[in-house]
PDB file of N, CA, C and O in Angstrom:
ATOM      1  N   UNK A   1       0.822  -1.180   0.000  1.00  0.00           N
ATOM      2  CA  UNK A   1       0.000   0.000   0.000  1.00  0.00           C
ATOM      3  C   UNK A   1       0.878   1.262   0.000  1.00  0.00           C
ATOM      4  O   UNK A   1       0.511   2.166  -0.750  1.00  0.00           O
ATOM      5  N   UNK A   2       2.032   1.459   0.765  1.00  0.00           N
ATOM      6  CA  UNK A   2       2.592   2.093   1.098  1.00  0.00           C
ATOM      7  C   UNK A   2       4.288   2.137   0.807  1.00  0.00           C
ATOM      8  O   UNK A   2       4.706   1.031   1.151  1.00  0.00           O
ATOM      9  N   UNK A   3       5.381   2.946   0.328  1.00  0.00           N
ATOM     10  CA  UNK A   3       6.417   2.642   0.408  1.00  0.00           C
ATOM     11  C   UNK A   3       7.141   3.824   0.802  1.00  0.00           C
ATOM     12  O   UNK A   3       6.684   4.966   0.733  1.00  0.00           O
ATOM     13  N   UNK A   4       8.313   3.501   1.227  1.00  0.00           N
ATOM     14  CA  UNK A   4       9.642   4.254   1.635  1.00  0.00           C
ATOM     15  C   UNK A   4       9.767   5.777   1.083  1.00  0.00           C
ATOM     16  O   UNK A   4       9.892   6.890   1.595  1.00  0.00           O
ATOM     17  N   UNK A   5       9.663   5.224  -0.284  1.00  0.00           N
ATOM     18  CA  UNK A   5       9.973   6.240  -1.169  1.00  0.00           C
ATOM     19  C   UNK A   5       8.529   7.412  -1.100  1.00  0.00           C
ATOM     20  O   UNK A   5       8.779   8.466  -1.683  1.00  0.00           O
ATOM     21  N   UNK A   6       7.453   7.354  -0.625  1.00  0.00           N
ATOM     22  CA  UNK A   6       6.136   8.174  -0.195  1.00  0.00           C
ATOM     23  C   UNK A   6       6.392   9.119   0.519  1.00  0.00           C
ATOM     24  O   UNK A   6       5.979  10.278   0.550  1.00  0.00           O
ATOM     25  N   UNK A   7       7.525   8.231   1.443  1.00  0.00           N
ATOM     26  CA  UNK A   7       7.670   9.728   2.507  1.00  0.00           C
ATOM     27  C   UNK A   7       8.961  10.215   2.824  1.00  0.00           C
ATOM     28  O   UNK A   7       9.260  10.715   3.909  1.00  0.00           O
ATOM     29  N   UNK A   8      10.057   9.993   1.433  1.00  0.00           N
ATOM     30  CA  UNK A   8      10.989  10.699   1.696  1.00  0.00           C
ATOM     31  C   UNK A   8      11.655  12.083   2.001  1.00  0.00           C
ATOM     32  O   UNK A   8      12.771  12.232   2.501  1.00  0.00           O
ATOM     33  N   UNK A   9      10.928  12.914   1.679  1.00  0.00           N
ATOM     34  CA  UNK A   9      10.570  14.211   1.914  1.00  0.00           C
ATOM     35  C   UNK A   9      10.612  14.458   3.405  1.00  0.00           C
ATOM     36  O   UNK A   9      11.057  15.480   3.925  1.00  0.00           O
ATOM     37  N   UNK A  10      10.044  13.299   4.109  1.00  0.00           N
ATOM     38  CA  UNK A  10       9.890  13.270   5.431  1.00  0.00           C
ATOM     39  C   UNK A  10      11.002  13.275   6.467  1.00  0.00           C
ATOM     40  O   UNK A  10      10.718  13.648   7.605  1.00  0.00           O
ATOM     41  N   UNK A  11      12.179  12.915   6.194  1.00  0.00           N
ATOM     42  CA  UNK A  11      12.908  12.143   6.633  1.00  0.00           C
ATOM     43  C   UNK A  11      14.490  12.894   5.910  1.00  0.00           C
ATOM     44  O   UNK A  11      14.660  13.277   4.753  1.00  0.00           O
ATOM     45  N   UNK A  12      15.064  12.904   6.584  1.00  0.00           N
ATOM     46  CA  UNK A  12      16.836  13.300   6.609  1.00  0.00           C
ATOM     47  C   UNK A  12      17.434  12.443   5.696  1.00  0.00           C
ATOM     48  O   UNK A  12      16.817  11.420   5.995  1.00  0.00           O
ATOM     49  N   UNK A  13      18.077  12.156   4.926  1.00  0.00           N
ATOM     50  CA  UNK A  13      18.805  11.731   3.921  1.00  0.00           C
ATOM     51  C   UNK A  13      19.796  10.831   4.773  1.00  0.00           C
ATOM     52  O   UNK A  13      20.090   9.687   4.428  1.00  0.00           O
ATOM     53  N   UNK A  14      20.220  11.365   5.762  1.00  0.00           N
ATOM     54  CA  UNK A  14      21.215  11.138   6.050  1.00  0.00           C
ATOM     55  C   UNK A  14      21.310  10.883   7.895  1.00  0.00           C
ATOM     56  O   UNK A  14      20.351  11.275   8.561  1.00  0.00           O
ATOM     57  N   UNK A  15      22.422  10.266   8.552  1.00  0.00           N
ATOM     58  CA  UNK A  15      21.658   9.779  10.193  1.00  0.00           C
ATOM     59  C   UNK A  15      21.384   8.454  10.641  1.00  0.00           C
ATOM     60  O   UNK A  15      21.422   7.458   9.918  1.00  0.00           O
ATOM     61  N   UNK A  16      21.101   8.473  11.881  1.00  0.00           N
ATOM     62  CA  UNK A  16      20.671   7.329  11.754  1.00  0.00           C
ATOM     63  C   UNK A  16      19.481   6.402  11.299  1.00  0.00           C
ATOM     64  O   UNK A  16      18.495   7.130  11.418  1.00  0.00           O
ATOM     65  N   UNK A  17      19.131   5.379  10.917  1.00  0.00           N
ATOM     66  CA  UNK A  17      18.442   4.849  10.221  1.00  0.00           C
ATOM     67  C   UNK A  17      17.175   4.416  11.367  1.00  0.00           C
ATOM     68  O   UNK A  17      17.459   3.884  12.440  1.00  0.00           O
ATOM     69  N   UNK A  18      15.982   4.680  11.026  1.00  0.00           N
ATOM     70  CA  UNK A  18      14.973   4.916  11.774  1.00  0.00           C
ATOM     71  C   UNK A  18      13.868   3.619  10.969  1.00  0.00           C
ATOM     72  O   UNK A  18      14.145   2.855  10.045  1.00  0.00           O
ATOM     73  N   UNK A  19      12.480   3.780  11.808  1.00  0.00           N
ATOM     74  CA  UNK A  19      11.705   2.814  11.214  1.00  0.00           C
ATOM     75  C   UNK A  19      11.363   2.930   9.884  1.00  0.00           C
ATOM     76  O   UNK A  19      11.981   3.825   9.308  1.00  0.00           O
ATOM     77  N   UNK A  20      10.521   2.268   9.163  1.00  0.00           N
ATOM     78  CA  UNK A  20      10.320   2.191   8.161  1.00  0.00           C
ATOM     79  C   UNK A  20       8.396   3.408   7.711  1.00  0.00           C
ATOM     80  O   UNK A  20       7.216   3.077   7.831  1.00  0.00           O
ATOM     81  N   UNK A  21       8.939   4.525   7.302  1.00  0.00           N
ATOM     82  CA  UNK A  21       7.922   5.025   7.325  1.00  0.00           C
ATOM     83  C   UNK A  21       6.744   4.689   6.442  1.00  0.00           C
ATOM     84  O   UNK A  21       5.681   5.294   6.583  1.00  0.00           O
ATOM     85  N   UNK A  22       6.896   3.775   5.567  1.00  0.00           N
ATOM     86  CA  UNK A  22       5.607   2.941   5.339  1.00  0.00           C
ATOM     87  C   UNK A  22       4.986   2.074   5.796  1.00  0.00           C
ATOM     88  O   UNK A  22       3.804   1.827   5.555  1.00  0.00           O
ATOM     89  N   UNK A  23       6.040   1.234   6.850  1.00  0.00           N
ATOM     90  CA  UNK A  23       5.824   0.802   7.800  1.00  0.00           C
ATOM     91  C   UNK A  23       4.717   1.284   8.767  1.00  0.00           C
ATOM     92  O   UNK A  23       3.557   0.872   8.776  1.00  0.00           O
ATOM     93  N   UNK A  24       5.281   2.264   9.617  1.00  0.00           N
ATOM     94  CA  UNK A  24       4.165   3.193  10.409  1.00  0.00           C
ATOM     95  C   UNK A  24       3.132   3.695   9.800  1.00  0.00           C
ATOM     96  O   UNK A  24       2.375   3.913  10.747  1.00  0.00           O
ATOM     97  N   UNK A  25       2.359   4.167   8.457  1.00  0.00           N
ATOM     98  CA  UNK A  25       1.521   4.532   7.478  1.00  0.00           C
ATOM     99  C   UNK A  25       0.621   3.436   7.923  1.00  0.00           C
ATOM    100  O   UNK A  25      -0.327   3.743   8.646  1.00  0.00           O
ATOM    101  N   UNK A  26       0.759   2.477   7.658  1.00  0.00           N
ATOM    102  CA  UNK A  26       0.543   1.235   7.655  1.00  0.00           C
ATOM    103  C   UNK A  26      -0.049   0.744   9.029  1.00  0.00           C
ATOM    104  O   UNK A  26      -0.977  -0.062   8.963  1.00  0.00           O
ATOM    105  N   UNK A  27       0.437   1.189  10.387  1.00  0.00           N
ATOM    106  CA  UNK A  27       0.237   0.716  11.241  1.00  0.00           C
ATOM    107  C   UNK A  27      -0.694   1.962  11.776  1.00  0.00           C
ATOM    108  O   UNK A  27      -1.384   1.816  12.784  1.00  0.00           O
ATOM    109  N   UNK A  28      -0.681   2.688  11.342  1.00  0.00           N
ATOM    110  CA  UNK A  28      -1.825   4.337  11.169  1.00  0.00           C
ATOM    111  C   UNK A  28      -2.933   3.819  11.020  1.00  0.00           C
ATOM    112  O   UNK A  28      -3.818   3.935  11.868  1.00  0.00           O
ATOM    113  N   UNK A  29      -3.085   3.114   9.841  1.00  0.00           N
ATOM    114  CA  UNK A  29      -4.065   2.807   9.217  1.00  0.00           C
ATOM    115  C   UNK A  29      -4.929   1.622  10.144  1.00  0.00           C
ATOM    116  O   UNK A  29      -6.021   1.723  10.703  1.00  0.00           O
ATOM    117  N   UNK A  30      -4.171   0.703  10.079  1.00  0.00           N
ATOM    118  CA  UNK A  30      -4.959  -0.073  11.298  1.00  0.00           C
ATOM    119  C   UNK A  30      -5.105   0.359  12.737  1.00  0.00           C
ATOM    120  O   UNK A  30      -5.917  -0.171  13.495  1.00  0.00           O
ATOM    121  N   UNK A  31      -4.254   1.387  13.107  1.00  0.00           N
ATOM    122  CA  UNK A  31      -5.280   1.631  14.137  1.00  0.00           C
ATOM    123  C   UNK A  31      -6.266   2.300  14.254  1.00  0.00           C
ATOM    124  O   UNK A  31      -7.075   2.192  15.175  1.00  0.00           O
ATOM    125  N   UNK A  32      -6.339   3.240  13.141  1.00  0.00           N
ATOM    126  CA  UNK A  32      -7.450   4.043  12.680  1.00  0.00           C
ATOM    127  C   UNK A  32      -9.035   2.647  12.173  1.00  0.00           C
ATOM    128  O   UNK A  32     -10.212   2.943  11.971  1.00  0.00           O
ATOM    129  N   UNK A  33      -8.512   1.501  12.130  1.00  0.00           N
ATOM    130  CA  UNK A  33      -9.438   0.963  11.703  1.00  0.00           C
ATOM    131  C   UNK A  33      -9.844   0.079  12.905  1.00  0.00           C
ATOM    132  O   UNK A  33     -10.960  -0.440  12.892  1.00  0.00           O
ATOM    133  N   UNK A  34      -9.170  -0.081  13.736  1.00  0.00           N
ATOM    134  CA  UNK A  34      -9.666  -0.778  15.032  1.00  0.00           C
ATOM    135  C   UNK A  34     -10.001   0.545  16.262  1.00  0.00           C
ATOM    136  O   UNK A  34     -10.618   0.468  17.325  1.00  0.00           O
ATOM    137  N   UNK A  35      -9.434   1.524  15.721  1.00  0.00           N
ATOM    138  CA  UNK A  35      -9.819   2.738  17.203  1.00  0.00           C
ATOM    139  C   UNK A  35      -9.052   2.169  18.145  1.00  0.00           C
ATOM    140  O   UNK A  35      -9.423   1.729  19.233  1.00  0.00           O
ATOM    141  N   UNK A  36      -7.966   2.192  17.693  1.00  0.00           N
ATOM    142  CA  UNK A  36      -6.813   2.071  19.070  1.00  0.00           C
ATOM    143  C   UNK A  36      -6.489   3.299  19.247  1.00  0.00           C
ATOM    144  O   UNK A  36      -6.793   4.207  18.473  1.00  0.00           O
ATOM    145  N   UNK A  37      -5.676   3.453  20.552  1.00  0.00           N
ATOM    146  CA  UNK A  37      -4.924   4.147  21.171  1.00  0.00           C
ATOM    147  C   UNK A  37      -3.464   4.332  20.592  1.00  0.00           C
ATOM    148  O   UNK A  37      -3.164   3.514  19.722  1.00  0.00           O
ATOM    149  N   UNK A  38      -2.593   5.186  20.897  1.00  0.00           N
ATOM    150  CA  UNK A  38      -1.070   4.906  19.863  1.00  0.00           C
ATOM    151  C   UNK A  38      -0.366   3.947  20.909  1.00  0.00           C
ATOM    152  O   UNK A  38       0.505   3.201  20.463  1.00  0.00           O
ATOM    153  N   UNK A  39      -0.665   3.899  22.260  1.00  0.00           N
ATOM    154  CA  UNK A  39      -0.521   2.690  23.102  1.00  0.00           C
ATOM    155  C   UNK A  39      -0.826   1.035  23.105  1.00  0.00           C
ATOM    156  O   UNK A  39      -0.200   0.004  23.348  1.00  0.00           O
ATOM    157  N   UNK A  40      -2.334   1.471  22.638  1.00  0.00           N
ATOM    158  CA  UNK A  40      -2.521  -0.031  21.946  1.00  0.00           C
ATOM    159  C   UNK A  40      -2.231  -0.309  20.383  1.00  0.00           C
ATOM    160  O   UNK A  40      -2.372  -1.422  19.878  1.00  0.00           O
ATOM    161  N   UNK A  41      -1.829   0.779  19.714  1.00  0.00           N
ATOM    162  CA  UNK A  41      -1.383  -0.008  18.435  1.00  0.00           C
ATOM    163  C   UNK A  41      -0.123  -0.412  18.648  1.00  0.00           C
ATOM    164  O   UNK A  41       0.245  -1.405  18.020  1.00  0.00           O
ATOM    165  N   UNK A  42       0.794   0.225  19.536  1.00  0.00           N
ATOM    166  CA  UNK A  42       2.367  -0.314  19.678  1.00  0.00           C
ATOM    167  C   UNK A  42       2.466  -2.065  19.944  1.00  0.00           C
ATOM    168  O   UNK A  42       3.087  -3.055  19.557  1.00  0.00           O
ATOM    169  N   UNK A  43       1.221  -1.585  21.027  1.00  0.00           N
ATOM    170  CA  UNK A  43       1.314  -3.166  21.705  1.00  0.00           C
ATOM    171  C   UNK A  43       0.894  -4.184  20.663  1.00  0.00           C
ATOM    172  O   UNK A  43       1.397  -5.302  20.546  1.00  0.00           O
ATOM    173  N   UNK A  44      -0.019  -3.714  19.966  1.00  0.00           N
ATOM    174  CA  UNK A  44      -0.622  -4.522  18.544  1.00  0.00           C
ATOM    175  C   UNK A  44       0.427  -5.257  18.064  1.00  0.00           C
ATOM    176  O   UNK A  44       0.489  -6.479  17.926  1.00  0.00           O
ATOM    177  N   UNK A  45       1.596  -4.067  17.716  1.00  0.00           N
ATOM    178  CA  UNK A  45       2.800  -4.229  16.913  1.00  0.00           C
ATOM    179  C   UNK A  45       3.505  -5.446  17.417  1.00  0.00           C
ATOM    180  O   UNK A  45       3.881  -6.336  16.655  1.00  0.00           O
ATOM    181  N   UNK A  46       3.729  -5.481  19.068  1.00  0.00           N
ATOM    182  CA  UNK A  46       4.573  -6.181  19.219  1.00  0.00           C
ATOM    183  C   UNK A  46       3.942  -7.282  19.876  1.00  0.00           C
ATOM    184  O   UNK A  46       4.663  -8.083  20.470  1.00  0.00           O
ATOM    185  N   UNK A  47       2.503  -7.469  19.854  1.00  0.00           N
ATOM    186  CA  UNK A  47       1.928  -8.831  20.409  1.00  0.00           C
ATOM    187  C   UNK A  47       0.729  -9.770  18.789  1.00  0.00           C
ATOM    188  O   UNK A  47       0.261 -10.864  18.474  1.00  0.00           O
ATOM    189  N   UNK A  48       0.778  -8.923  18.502  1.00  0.00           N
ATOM    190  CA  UNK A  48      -0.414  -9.578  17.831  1.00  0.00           C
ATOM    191  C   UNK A  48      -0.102 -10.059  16.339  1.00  0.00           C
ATOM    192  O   UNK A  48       0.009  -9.236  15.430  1.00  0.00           O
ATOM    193  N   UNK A  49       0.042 -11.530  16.119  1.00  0.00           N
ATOM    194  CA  UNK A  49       0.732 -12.459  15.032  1.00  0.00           C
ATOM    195  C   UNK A  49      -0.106 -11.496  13.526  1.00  0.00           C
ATOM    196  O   UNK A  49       0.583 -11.310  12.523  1.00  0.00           O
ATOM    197  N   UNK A  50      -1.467 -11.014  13.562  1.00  0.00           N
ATOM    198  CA  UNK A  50      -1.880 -10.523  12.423  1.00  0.00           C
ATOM    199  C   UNK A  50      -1.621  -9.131  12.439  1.00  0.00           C
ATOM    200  O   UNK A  50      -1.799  -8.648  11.321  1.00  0.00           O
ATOM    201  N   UNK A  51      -1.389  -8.590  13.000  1.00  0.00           N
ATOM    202  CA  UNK A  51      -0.822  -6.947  12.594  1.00  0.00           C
ATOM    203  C   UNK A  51       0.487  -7.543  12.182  1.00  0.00           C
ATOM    204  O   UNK A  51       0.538  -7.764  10.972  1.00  0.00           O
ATOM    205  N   UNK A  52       1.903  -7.965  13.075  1.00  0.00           N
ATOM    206  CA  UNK A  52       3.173  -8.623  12.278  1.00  0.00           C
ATOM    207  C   UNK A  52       3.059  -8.837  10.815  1.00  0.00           C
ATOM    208  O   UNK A  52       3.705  -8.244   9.951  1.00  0.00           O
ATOM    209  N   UNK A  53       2.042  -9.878  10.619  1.00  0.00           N
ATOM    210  CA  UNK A  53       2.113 -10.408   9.253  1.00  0.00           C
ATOM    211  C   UNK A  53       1.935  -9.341   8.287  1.00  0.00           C
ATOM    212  O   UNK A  53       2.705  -9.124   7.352  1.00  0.00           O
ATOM    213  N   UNK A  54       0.647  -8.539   8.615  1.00  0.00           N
ATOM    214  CA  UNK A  54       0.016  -6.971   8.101  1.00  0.00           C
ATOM    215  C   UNK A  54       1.577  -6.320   7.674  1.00  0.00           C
ATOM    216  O   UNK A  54       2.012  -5.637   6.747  1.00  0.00           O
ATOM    217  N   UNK A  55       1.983  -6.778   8.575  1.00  0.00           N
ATOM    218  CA  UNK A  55       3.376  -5.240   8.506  1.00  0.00           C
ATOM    219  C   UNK A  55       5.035  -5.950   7.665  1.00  0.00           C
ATOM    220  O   UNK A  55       6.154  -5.535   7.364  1.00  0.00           O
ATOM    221  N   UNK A  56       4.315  -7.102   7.595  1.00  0.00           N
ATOM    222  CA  UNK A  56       5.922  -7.785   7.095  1.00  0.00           C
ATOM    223  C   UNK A  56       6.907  -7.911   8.090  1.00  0.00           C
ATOM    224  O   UNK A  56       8.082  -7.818   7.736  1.00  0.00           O
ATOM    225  N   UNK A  57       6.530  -8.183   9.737  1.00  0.00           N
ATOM    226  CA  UNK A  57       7.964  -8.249  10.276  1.00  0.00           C
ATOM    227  C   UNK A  57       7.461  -9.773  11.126  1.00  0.00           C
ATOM    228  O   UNK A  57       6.342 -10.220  11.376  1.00  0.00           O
ATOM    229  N   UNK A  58       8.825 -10.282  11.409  1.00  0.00           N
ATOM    230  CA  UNK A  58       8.788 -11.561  12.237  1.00  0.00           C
ATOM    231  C   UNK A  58       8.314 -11.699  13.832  1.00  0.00           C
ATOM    232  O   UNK A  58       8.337 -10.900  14.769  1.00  0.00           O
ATOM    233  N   UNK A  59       8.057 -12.510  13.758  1.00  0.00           N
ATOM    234  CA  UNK A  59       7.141 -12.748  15.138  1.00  0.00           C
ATOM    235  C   UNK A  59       7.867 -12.267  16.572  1.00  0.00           C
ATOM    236  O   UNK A  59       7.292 -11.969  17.619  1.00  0.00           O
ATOM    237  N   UNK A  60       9.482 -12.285  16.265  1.00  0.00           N
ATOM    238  CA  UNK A  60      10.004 -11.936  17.360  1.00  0.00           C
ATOM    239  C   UNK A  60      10.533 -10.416  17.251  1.00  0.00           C
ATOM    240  O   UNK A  60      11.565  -9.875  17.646  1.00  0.00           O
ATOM    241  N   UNK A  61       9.404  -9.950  16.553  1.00  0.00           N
ATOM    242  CA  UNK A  61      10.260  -8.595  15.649  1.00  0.00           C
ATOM    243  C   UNK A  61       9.481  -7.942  17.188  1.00  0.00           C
ATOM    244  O   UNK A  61       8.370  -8.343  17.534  1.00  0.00           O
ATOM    245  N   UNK A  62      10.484  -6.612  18.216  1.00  0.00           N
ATOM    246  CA  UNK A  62      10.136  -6.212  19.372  1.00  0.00           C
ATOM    247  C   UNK A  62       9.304  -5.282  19.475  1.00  0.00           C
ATOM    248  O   UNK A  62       8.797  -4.943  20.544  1.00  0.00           O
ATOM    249  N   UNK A  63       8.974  -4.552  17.919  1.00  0.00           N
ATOM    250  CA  UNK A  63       7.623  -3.298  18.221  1.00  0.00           C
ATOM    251  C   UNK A  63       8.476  -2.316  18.227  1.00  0.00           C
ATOM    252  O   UNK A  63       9.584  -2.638  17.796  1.00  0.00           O
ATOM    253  N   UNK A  64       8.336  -0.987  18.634  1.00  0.00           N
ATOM    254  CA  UNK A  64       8.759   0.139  18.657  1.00  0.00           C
ATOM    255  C   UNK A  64       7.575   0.971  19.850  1.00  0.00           C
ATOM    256  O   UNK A  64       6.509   0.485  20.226  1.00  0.00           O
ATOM    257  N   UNK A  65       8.174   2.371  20.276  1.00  0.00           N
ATOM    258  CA  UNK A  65       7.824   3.003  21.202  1.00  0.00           C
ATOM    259  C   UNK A  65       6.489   3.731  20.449  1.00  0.00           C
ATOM    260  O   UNK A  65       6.482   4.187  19.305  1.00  0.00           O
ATOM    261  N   UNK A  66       5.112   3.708  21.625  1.00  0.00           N
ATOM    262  CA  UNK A  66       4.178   4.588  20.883  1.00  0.00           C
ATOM    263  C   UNK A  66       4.158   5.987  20.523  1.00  0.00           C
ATOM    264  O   UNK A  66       3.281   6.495  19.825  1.00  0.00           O
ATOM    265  N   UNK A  67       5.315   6.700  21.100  1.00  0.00           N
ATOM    266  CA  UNK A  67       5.657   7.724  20.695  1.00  0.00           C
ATOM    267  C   UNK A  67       6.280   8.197  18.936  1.00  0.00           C
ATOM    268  O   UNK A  67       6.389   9.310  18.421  1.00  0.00           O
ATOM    269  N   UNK A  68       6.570   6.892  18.424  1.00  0.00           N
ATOM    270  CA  UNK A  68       6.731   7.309  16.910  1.00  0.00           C
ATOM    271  C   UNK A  68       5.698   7.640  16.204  1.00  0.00           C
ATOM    272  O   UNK A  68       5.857   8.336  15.201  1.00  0.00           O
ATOM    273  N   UNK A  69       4.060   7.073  16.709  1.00  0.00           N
ATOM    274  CA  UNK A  69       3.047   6.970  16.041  1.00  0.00           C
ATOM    275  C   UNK A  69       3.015   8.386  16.010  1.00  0.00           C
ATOM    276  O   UNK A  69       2.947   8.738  14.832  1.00  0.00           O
ATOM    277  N   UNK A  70       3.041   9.724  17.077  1.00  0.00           N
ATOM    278  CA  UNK A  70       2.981  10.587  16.921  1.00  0.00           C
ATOM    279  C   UNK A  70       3.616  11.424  16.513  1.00  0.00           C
ATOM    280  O   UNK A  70       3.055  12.470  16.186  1.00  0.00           O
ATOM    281  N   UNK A  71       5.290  11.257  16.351  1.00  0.00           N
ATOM    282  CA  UNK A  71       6.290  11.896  15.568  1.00  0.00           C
ATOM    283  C   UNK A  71       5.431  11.861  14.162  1.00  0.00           C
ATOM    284  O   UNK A  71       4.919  12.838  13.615  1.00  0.00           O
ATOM    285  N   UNK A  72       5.404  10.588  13.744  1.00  0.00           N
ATOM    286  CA  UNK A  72       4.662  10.631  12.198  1.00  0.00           C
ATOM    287  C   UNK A  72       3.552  11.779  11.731  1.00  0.00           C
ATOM    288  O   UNK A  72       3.480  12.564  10.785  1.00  0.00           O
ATOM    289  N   UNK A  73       2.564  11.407  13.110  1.00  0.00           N
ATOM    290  CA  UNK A  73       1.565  12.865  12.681  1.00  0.00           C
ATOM    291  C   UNK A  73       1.880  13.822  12.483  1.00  0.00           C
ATOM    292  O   UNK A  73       1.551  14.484  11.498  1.00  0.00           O
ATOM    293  N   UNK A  74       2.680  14.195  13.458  1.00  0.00           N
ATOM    294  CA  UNK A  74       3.420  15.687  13.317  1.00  0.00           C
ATOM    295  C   UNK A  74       4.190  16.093  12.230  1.00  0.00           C
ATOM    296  O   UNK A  74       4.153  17.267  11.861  1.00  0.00           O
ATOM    297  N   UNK A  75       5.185  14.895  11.428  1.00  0.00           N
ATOM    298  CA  UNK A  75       5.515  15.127  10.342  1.00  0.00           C
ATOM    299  C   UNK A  75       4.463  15.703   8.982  1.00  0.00           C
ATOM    300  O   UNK A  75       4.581  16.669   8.229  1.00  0.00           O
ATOM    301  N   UNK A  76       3.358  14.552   9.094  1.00  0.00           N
ATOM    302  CA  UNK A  76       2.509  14.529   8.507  1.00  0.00           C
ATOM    303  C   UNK A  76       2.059  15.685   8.191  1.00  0.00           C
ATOM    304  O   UNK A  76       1.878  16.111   7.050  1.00  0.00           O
ATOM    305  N   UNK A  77       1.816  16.361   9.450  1.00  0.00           N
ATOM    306  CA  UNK A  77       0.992  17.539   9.673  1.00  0.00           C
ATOM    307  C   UNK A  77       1.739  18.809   9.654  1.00  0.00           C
ATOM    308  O   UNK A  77       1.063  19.808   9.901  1.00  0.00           O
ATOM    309  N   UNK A  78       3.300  19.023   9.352  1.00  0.00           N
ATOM    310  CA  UNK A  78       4.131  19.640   8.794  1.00  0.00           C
ATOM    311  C   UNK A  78       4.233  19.989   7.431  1.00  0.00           C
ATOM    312  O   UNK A  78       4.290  21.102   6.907  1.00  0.00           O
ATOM    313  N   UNK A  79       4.250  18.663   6.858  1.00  0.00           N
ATOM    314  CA  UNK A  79       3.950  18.366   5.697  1.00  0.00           C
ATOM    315  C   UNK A  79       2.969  19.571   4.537  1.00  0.00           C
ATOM    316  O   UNK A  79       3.011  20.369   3.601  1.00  0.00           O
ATOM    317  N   UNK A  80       2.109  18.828   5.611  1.00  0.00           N
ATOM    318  CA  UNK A  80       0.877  19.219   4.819  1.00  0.00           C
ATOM    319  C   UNK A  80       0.382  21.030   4.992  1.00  0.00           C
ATOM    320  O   UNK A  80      -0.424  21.624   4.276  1.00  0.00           O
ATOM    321  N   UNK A  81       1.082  21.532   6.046  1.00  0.00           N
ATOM    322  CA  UNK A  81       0.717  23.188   6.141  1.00  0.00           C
ATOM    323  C   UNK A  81       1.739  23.240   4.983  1.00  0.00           C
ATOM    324  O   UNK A  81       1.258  23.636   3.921  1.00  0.00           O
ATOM    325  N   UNK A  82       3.426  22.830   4.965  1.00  0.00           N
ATOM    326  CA  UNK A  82       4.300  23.782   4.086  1.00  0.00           C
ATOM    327  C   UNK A  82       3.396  23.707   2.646  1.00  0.00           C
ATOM    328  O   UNK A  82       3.243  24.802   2.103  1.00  0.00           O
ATOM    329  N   UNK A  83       2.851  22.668   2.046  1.00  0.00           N
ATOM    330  CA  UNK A  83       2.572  22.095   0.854  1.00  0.00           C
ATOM    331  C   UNK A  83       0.876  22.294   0.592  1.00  0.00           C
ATOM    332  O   UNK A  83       0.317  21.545  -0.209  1.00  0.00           O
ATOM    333  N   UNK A  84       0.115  23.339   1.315  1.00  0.00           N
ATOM    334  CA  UNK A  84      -0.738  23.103   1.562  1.00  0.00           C
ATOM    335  C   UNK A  84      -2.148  22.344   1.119  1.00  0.00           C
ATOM    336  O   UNK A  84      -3.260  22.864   1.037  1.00  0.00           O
ATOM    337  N   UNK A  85      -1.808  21.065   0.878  1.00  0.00           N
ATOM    338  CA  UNK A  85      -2.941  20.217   0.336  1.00  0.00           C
ATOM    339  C   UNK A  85      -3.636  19.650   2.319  1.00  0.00           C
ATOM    340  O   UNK A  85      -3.385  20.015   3.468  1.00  0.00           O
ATOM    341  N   UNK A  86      -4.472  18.710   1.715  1.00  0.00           N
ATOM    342  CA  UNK A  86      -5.570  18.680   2.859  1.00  0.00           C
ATOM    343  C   UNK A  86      -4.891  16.780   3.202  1.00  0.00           C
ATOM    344  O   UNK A  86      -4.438  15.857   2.526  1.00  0.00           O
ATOM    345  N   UNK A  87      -5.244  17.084   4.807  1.00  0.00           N
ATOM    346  CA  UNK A  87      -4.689  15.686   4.666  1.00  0.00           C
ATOM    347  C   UNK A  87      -5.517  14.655   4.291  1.00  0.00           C
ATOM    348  O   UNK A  87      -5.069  13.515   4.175  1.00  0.00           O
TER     349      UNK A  87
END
């Protein structure tokens, strides 16, 4: 649905190497479709065998902090004032 290259704009060229922001798009989306919390989608991330599969990572893959869910918005929502289309 989603790839790397969508939200490069987003993201530093250069640094250290961070999650996969289609990744998180992705995990947006389902929680927007279950009405989670950015607390319970983390936990989603790192407990639940069908979000994993959803996302392409392995079962022992550890999740990430719910605080990225909201870095993303904020990017998002950066984004979208400089460029001003609607989100």
């Amino acid at each position: 649905m989603f790839t790397d290259d969508d939200f490069a704009d987003w993201y530093p060229a250069d640094g250290r190497r961070g999650l996969s922001p289609a990744r998180l798009a992705m995990v947006s989306v389902l929680q927007y479709a279950e009405d989670l919390t950015d607390r319970q989608a983390a936990e989603a991330v790192r407990c639940r065998p069908d979000w994993k599969y959803c996302l392409g990572l392995a079962l022992d893959d550890p999740g990430f902090d719910r605080s990225v869910l909201c870095e993303l918005r904020d990017r998002m929502a950066q984004t979208t004032v400089r460029t001003g289309c609607s989100p």
